[in-house]
Each structure stands twice: as C-alpha cells, then as structure tokens.
PAZAPA-4460 file (N, C-alpha, C; in steps of 0.05 Angstrom, whole numbers, plus 32768, in hexadecimal, padded with zeros to 4 digits):
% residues 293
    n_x    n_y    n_z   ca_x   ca_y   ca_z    c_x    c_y    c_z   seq   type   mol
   838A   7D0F   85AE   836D   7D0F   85B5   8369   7D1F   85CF     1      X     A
   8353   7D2E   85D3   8355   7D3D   85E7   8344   7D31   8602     2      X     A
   8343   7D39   861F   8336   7D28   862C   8315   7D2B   8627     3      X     A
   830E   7D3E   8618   82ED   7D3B   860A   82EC   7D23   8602     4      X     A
   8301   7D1B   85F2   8300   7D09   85D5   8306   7CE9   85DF     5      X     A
   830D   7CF2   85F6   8314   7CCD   8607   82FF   7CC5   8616     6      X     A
   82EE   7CDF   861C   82D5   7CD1   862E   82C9   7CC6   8619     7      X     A
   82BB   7CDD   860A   82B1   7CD9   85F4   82B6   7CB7   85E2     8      X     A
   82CC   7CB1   85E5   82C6   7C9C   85D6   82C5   7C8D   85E3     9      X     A
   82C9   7C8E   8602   82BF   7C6C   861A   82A2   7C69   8611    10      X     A
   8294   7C7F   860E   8272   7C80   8607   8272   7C75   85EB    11      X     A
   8284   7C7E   85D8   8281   7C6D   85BE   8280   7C52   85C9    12      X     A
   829F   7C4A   85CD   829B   7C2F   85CD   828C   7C22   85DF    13      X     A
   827A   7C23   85F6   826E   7C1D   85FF   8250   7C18   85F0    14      X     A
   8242   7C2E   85E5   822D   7C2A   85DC   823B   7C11   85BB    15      X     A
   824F   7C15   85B1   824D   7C02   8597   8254   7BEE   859E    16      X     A
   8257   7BE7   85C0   8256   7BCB   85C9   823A   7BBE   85C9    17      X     A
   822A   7BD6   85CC   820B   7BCB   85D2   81FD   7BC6   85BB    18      X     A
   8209   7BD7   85A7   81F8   7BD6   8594   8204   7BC3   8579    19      X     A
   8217   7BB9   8585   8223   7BA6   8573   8236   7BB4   8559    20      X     A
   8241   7BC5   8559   8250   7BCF   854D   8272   7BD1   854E    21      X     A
   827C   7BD2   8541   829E   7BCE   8546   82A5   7BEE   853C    22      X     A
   82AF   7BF9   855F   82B4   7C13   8562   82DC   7C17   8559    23      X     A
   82E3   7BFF   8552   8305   7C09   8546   82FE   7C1A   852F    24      X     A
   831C   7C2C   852C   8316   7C45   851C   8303   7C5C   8519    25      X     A
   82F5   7C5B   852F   82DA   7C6E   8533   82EF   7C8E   8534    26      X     A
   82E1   7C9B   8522   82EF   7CB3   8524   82DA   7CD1   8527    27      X     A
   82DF   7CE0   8538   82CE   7CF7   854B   82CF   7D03   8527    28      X     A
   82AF   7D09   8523   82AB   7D23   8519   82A8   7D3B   851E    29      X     A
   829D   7D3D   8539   828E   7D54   854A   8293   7D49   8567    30      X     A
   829B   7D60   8574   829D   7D5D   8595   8293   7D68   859B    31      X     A
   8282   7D72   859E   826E   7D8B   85AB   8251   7D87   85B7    32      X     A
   823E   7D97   85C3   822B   7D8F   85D9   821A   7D71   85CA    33      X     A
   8218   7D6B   85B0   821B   7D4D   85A5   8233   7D3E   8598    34      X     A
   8240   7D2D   859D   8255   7D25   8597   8251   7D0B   857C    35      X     A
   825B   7D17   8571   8254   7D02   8554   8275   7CF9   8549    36      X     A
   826B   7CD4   8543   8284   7CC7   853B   8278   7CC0   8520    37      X     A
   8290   7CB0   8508   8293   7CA1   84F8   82A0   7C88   84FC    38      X     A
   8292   7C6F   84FE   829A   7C5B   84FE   82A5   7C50   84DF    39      X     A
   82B2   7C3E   84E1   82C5   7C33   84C8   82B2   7C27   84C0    40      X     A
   828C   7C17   84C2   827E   7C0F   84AD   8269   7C1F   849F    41      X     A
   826F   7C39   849E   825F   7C52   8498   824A   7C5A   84A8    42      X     A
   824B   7C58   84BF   823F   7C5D   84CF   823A   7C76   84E6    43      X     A
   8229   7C89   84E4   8236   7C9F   84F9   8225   7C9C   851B    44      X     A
   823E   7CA3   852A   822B   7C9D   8544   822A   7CB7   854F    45      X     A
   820A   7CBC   8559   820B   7CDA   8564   8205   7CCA   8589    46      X     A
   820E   7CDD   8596   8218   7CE1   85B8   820D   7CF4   85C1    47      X     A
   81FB   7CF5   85C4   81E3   7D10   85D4   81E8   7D11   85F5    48      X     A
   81E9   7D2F   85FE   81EB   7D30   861F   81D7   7D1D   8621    49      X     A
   81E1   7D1A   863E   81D3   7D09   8657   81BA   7D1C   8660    50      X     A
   819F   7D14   8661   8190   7D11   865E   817E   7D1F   864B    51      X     A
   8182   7D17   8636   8178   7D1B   8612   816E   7D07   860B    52      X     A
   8165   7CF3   8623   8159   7CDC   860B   8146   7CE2   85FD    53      X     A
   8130   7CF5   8609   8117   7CF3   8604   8121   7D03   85DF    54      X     A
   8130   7D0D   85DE   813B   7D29   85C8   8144   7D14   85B0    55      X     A
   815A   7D01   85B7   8162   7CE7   85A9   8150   7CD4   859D    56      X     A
   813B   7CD4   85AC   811D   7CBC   85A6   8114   7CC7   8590    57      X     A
   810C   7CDF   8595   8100   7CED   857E   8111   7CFC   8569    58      X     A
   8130   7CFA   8564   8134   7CFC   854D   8131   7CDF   8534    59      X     A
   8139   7CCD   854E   8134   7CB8   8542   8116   7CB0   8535    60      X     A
   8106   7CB7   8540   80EA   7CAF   852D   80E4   7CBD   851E    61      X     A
   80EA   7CDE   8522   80EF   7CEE   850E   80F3   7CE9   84F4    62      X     A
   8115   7CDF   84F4   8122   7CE2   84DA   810E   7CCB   84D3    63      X     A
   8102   7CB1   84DA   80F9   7C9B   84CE   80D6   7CA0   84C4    64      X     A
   80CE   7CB1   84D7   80B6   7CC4   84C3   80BA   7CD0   84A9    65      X     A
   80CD   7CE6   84B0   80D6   7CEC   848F   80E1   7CD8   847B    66      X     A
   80E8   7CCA   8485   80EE   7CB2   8468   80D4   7C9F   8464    67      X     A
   80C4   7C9F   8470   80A1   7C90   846D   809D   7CA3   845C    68      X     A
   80A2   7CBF   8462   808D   7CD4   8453   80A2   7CE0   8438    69      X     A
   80B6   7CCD   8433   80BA   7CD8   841E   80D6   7CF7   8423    70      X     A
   80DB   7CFF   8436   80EB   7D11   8439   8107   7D0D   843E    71      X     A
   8112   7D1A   8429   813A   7D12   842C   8148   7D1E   8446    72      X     A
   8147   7CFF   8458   814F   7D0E   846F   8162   7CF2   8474    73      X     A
   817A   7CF8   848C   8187   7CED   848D   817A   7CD2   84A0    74      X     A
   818F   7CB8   849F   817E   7CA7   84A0   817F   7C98   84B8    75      X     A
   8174   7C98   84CB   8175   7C8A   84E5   8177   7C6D   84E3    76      X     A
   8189   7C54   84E7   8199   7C40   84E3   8176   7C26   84F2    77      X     A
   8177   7C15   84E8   8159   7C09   84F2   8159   7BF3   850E    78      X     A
   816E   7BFD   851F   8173   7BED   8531   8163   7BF6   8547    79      X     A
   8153   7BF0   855B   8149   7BFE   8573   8163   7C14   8581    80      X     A
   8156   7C31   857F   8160   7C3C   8591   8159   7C59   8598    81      X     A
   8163   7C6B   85AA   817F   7C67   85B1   8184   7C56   85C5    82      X     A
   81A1   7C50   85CC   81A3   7C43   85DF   81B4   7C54   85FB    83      X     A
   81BC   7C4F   860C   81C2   7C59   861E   81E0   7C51   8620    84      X     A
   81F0   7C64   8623   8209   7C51   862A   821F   7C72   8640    85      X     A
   8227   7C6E   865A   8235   7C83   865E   8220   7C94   8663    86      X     A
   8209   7C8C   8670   81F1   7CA2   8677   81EC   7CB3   8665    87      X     A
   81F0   7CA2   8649   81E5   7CB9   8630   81DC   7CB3   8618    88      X     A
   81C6   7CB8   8610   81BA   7CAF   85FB   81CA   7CA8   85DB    89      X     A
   81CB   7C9B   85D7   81DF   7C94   85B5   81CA   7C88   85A4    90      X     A
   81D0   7C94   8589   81C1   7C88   8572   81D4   7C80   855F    91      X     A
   81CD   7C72   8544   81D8   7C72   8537   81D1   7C77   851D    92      X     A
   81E2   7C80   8506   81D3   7C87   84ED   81E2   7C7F   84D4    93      X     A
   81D3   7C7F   84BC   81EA   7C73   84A9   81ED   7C8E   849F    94      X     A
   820D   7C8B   8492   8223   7C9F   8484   8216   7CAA   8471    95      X     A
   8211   7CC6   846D   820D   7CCE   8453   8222   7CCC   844A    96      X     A
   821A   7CC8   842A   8227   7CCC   8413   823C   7CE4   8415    97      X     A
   824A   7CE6   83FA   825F   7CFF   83F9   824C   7D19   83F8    98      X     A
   824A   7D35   8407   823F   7D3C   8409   824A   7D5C   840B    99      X     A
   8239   7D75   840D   823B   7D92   8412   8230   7DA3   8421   100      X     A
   8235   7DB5   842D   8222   7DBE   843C   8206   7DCE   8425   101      X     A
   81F0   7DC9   8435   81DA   7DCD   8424   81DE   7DE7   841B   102      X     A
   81C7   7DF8   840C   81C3   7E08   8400   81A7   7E16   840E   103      X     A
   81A8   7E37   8410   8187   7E3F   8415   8174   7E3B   8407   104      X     A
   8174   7E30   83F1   8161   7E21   83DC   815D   7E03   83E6   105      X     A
   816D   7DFB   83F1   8170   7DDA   83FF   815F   7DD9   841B   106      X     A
   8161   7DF1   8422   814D   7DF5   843E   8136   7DF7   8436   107      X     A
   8131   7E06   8434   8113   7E0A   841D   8108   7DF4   8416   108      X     A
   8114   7DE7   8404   8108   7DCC   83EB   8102   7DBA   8403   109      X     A
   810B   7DBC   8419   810E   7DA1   8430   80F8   7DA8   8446   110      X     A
   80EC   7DC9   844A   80DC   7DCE   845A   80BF   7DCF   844D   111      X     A
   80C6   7DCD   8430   80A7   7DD3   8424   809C   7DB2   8422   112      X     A
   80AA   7D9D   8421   80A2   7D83   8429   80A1   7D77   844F   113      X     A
   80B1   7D88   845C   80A1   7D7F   8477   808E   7D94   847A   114      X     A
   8088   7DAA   8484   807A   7DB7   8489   8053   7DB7   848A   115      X     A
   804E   7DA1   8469   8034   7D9A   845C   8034   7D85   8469   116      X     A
   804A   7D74   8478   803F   7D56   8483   8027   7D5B   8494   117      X     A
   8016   7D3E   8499   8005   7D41   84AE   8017   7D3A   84CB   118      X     A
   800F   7D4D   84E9   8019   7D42   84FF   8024   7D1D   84FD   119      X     A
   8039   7D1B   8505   802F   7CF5   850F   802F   7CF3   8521   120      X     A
   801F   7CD9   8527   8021   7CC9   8548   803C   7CC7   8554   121      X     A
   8043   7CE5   8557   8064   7CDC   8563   8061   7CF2   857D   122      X     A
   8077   7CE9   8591   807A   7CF1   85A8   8089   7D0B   85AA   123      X     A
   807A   7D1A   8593   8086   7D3F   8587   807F   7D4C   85A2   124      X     A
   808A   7D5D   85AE   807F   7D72   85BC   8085   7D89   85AE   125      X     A
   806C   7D97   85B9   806D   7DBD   85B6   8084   7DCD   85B0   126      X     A
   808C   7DDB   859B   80A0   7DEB   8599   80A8   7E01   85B2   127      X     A
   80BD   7DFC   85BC   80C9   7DFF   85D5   80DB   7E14   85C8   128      X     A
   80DE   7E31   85BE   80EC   7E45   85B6   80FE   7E4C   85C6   129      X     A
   8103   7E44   85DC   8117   7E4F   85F8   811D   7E34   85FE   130      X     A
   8124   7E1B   85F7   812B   7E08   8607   8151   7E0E   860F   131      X     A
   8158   7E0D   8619   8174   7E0F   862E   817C   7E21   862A   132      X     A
   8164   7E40   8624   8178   7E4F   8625   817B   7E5B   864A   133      X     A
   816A   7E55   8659   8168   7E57   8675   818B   7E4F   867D   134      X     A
   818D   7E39   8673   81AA   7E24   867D   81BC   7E41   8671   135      X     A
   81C0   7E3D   865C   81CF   7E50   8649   81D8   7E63   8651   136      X     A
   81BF   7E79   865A   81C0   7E90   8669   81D7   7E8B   8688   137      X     A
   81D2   7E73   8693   81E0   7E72   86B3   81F9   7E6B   86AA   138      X     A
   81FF   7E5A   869A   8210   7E54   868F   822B   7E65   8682   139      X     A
   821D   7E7A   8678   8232   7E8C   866A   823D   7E9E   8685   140      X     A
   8250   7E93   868A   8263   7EA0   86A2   8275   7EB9   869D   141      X     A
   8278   7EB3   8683   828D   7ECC   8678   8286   7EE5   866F   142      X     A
   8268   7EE7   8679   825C   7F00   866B   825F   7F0A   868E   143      X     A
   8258   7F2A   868D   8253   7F31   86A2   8234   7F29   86AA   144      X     A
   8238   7F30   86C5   8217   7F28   86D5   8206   7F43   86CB   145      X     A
   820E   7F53   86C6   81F5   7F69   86B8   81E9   7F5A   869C   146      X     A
   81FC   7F4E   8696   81F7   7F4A   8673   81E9   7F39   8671   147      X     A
   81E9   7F20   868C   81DE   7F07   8689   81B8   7F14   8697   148      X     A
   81BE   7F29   86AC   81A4   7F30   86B6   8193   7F31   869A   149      X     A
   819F   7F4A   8688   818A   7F49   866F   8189   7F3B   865D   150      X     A
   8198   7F27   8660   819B   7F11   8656   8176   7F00   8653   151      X     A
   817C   7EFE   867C   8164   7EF5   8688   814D   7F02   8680   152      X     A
   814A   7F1C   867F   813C   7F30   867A   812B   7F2D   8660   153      X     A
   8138   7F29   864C   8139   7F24   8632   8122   7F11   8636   154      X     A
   8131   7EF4   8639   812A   7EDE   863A   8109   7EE1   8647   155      X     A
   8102   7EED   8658   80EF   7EED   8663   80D0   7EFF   8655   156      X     A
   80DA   7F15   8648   80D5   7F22   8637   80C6   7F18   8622   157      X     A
   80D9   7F05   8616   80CE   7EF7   85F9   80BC   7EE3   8603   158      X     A
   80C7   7ED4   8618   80B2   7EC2   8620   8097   7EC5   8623   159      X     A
   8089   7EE5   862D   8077   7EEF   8635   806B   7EEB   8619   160      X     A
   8079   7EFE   8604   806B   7F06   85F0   806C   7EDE   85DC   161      X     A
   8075   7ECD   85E3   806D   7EB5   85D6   8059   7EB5   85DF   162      X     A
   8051   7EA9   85F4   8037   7EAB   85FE   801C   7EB7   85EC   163      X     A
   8024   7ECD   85E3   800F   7EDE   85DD   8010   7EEE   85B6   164      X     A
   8020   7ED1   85A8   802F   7ED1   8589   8015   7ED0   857D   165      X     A
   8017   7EEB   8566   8002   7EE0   854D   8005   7ECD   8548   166      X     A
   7FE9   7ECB   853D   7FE6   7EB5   852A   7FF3   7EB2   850B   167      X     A
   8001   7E92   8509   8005   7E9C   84E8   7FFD   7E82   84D9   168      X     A
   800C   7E73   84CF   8004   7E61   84BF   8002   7E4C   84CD   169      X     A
   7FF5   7E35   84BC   7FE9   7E1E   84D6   8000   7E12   84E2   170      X     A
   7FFC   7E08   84FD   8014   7DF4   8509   8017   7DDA   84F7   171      X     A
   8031   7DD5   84FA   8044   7DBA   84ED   8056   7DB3   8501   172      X     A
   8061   7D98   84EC   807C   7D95   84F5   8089   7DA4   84EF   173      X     A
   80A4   7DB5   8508   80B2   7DC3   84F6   80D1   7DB0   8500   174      X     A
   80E4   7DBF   84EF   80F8   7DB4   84EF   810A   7DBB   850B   175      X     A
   8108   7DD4   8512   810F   7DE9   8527   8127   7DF4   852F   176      X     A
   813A   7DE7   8512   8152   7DF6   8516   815D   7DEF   84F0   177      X     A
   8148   7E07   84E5   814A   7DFF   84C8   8164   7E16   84C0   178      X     A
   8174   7E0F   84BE   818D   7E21   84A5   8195   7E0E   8496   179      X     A
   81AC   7E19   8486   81C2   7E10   8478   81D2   7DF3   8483   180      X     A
   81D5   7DFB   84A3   81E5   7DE7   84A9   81D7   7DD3   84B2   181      X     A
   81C8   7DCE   84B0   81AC   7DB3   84B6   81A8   7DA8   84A0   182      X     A
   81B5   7DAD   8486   81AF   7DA2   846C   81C1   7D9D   845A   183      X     A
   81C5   7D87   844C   81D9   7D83   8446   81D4   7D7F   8423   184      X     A
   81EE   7D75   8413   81E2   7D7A   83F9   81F2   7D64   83EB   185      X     A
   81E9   7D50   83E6   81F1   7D35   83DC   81ED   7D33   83BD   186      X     A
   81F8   7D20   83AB   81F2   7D26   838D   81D0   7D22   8388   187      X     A
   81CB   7D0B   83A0   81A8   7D0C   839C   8193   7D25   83A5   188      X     A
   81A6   7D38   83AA   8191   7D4B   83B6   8199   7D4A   83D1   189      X     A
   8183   7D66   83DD   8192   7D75   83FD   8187   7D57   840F   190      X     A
   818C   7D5C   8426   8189   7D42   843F   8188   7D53   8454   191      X     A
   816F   7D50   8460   8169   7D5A   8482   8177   7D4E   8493   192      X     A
   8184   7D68   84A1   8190   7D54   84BA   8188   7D61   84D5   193      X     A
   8191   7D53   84F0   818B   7D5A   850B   816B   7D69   8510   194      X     A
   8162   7D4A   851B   8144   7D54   852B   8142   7D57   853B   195      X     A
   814C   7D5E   8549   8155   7D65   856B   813E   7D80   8577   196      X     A
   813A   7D85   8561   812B   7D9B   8574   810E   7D9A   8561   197      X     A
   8105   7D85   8550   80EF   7D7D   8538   80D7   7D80   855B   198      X     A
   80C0   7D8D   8551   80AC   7D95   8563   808F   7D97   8549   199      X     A
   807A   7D9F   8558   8069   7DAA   854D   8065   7DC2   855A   200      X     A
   805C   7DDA   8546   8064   7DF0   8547   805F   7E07   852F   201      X     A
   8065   7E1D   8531   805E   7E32   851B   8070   7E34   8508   202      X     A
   8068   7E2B   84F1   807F   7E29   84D4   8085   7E43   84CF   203      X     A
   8086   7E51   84D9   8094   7E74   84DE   80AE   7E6B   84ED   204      X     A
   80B0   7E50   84FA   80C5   7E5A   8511   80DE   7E4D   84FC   205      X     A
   80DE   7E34   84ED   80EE   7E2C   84D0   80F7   7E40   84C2   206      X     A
   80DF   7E58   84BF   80E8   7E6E   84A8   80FD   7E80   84AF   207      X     A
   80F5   7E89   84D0   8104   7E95   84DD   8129   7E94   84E5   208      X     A
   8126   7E6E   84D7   8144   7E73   84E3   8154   7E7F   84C3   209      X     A
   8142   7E7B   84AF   8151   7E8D   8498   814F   7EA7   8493   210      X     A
   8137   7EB3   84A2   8136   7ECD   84A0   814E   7EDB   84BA   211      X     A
   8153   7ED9   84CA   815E   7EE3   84D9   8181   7EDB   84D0   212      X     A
   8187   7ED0   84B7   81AD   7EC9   84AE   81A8   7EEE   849E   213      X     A
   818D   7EF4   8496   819B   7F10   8482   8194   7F1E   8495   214      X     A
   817B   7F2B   84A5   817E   7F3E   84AE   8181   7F3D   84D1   215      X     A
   818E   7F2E   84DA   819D   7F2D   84F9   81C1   7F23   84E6   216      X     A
   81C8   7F17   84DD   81E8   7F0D   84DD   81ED   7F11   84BB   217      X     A
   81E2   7F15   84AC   81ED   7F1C   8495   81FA   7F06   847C   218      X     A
   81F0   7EF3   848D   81FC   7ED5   847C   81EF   7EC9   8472   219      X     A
   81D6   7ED8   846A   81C5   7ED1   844B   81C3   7EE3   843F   220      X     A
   81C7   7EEA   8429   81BE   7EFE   8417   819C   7F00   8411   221      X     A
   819E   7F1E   8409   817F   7F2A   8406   8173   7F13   83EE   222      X     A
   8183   7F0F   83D4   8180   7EFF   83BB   8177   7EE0   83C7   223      X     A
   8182   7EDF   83D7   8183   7EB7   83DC   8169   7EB8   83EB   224      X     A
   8170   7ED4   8401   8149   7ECB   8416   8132   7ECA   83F9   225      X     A
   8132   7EE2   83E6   811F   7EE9   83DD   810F   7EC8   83C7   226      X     A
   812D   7EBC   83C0   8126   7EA5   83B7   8112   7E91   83CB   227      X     A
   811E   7E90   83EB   811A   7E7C   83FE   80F7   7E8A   83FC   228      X     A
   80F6   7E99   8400   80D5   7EAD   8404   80C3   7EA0   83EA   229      X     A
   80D2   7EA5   83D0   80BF   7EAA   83C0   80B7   7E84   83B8   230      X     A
   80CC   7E72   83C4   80C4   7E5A   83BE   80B3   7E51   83DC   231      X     A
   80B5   7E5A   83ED   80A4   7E4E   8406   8085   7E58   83FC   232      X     A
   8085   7E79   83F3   8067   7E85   83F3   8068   7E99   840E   233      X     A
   8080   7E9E   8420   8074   7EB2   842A   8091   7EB7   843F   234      X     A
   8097   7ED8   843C   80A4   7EE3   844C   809F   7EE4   846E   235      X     A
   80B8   7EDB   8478   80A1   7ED4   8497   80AA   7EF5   84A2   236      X     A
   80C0   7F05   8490   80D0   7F1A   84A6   80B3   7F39   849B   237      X     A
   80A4   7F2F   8488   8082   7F42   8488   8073   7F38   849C   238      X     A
   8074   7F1F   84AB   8065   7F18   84B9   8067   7F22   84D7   239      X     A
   804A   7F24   84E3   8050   7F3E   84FD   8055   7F2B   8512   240      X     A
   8056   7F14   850E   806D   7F0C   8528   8084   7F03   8521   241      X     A
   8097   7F17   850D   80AC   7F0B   8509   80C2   7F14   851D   242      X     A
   80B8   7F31   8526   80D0   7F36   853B   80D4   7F2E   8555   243      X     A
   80BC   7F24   855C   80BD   7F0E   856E   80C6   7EF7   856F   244      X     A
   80CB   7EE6   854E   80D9   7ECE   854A   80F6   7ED1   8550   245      X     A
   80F5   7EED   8545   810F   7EF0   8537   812A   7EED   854C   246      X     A
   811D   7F09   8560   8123   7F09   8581   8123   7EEB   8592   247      X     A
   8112   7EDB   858D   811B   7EBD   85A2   8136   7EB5   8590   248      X     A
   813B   7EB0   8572   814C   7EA6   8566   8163   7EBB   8572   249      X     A
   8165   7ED1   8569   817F   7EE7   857C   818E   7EDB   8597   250      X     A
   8170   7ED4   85A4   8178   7ED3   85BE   818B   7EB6   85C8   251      X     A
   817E   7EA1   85B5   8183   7E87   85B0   81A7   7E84   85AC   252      X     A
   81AA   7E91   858B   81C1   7E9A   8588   81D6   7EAC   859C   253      X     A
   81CD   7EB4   85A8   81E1   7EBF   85BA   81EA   7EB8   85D8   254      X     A
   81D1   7EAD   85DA   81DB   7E9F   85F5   81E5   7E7C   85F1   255      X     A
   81DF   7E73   85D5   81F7   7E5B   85D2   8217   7E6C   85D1   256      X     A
   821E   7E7E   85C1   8232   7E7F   85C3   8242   7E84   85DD   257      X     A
   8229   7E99   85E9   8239   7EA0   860B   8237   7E82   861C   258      X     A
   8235   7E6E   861A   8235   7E5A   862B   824B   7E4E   861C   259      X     A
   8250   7E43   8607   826B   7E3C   85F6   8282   7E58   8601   260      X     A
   8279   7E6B   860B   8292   7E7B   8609   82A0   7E7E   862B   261      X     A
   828A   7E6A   863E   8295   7E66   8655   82AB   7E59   8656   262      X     A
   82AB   7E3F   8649   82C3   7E27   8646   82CF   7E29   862A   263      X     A
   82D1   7E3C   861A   82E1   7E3E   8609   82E9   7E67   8603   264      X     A
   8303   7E6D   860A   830A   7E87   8614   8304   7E96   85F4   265      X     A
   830A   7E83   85DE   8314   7E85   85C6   82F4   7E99   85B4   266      X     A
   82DD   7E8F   85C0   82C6   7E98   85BA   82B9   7EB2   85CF   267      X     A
   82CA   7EB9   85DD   82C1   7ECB   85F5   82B9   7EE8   85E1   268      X     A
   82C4   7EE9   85CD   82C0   7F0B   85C6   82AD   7EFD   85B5   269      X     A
   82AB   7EF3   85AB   828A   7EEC   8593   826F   7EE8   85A4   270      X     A
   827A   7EDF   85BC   825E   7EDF   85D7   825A   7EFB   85DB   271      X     A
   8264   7F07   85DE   8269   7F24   85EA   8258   7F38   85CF   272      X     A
   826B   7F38   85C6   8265   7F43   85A1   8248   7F3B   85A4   273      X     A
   8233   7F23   85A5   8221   7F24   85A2   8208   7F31   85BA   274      X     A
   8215   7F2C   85CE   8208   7F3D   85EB   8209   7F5E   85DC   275      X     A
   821D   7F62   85DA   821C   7F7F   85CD   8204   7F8A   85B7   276      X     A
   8207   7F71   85A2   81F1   7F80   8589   81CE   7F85   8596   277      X     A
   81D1   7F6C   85A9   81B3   7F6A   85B3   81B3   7F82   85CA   278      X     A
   81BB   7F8B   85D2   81C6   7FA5   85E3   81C8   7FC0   85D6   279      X     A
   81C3   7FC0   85C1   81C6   7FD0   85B3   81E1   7FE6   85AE   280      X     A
   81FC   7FD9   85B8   8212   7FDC   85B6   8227   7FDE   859E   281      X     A
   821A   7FCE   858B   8228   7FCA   857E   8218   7FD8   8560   282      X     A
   8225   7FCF   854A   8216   7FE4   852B   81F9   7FDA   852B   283      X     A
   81F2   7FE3   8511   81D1   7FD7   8510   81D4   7FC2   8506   284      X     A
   81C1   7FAF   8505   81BC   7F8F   84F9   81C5   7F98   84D8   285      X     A
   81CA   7F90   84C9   81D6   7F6B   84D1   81F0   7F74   84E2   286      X     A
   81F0   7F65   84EC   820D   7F58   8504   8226   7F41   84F1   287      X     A
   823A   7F48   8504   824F   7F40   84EB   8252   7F25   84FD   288      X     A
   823A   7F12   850B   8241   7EF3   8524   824A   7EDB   8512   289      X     A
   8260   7ED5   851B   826E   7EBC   850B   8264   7EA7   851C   290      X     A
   8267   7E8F   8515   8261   7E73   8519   826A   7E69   852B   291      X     A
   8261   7E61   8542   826B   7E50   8555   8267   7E2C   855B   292      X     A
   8271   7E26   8555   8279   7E06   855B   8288   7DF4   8575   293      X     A
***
C-alpha cells in the first residue's frame, strides 16, 4: 500500500466509524483528487478534497433528485450526509451491479431524460466552465513559465468571450462532465454517475464534452457522434458557440493533465504533447491525447 493509500484509509476508517459502518476489508478503487473505496457490504465510499463539502452536498441531492424523477443514476445510500471525517467530506453509496463502461448512445439516452427536467429547489449553482483551472494552471510546475503564461493567457481569453456566449437552447440541469466515462452500462440499462460538477447551465456544454472526443482527440468516431446528434435533435459543433465551448473544454483538458504531470514524471510528455497542440505545435486536430488518471 502506498503512503496515499494509508492516509487515505485513516479517513476511511474514521468516517465508517461515524457513520456506523465496518471498514475491515475496505479495498481502494481509485486514489486520485477523489478517493473511492469498496467496503465488504456493497458499499462504495467516495473521499472528496478538503474543502468540497459544498461539491459533496450536492452530489448527494443530486443523485436523489434523479431517482424522484425517474433517472438511472447511481444511488446515494439514505443516511444523512456527507459527513466530515480527516477535514474531508465522505459520502456513501450503494454498489452497482456487474457492470461496463457506458456507450455514446448511453450518454445520449441519459442526457435526453435530465436535460427536459424542471430546475429543483436545490442548492445548484451557475455553470462555472473554468472552475480550478486557475489552481491547475499554478500548479503545473513541469511546464515551462512561457507555456503556463499562455496558459494564463488562454484562460483569460475564453473567460472574456464566456461572458459575452450566444445564445442557444434553454438553460437546464446539466450534467457537466457528460462522456463515456460518467456512464456506466448494467444489464438494466446505462447508470449516471459523478455530479460533482451537476449545475444549471447551457445544455450545449453536456453536448460539448462529446463533440470535442472526434474533432479535438479522435476517440469518437464521425458514425457514433452522427448517431449521438441525430438522437439528441441537434449538432452543437453547427452551433456558433461551439468553438468557444469547445476551447474552455481544450483548455480544461490540458491543464488537468499538466497539474497531474507536476507529481507524476510518468505523464510529463502527455502534459506537454497537449500545451503543444493548443500552441499550434503540433499536427492538426484530432490530436492523438491519451487518458490520464
């Protein structure tokens, strides 16, 4: 176990003292800026940084809206929470079933049922398209300081032109970090997962995170978008603020990886590799950016 994985679980077992749970056999699924366990009664516990409550509160009422309203989303456990344990917010959730990673038809089928909800009385804030990428940017140490200036540059750029975004289809809930890997695919059908970033906001910005896998990274095919398009009702990459979406998601994507590529040496050229394409360094889009975890 590594010393991530020992802190990490003083906070497990701490919070499944509070919350009445028996943390023997708890085994790490994910170690990373959220740390998620499996406990031995099917139980998963997610471990959000220190100060994320407000981020944790509202996945939690989240996922429990979508199951009022009928949407296959994963299922927030009915105990009050989160709780605090180790200056950090913990929830808990029950186990999905045996399961797959979703499908771009699974994204779709899952955004055309939130999208039509009405707002709820929930403590949603405004879609925040730049949230940590400010941190992100200071954070990525391993880039040079020119790279991070236009980094800054960038960042500042898009911000202007948010400000000042056509108009497109009416505001909703959106999901705000809709792909593949947010959905999962159980024998009963796909399952929404992680609301961490669920806001109200422009249902362009959901479309956006599928339009930008074919033509920024290449990891959707033209065939699969044209399906995702023709079952939503509308191409968002015809729409004239798509290259403005498209650009915050770029920017998003590349400055997670350059902040993962400060404390891990192993991701330094995929940080870099992506400073480059947005630099115009590298071939034309699509970009060949692999996955960082």
């Amino acid at each position: 176990m590594t010393i991530s994985a020992v802190a990490a679980r003083a906070v497990l077992e701490e919070a499944c003292a509070l919350a009445g749970f028996d943390p023997a056999g708890a085994e790490p699924v994910r170690l990373a800026e959220n740390e998620i366990w499996r406990l031995g009664s099917n139980v998963i516990v997610r471990i959000a940084r220190a100060g994320q409550w407000k981020a944790a509160l509202r996945e939690v009422l989240v996922a429990r809206w979508l199951a009022d309203n009928g949407v296959s989303a994963v299922r927030a456990l009915p105990s009050e929470q989160p709780i605090e344990a180790g200056g950090r917010p913990v929830t808990f959730w029950a186990e999905l079933p045996p399961h797959e990673t979703g499908s771009v038809m699974d994204v779709v089928t899952l955004l055309m049922q939130l999208h039509p909800l009405p707002v709820p009385d929930l403590p949603l804030d405004r879609l925040d398209p730049f949230v940590r990428v400010t941190e992100r940017i200071e954070a990525a140490t391993s880039l040079t300081e020119d790279d991070r200036a236009w980094l800054r540059d960038r960042h500042a750029e898009l911000r202007e032109q948010w400000e000042h975004r056509p108009r497109g289809l009416p505001e909703c809930v959106v999901h705000g970090d809709a792909w593949v890997g947010n959905v999962v695919r159980t024998v009963d059908g796909p399952v929404l997962l992680d609301f961490e970033r669920a806001s109200v906001g422009p249902p362009e910005w959901d479309l956006v995170s599928m339009a930008v896998k074919v033509s920024t990274t290449g990891t959707v095919t033209a065939a699969a978008y044209a399906e995702f398009c023709a079952a939503y009702g509308m191409d968002v990459t015809k729409w004239e603020g798509y290259g403005l979406l498209a650009g915050v998601r770029e920017l998003r994507m590349t400055t997670y990886a350059a902040q993962y590529a400060a404390t891990r040496p192993e991701r330094q050229a995929e940080a870099q590799y992506r400073v480059d394409c947005l630099r115009g360094r590298a071939e034309p889009r699509p970009w060949s950016w692999k996955g960082i975890m």
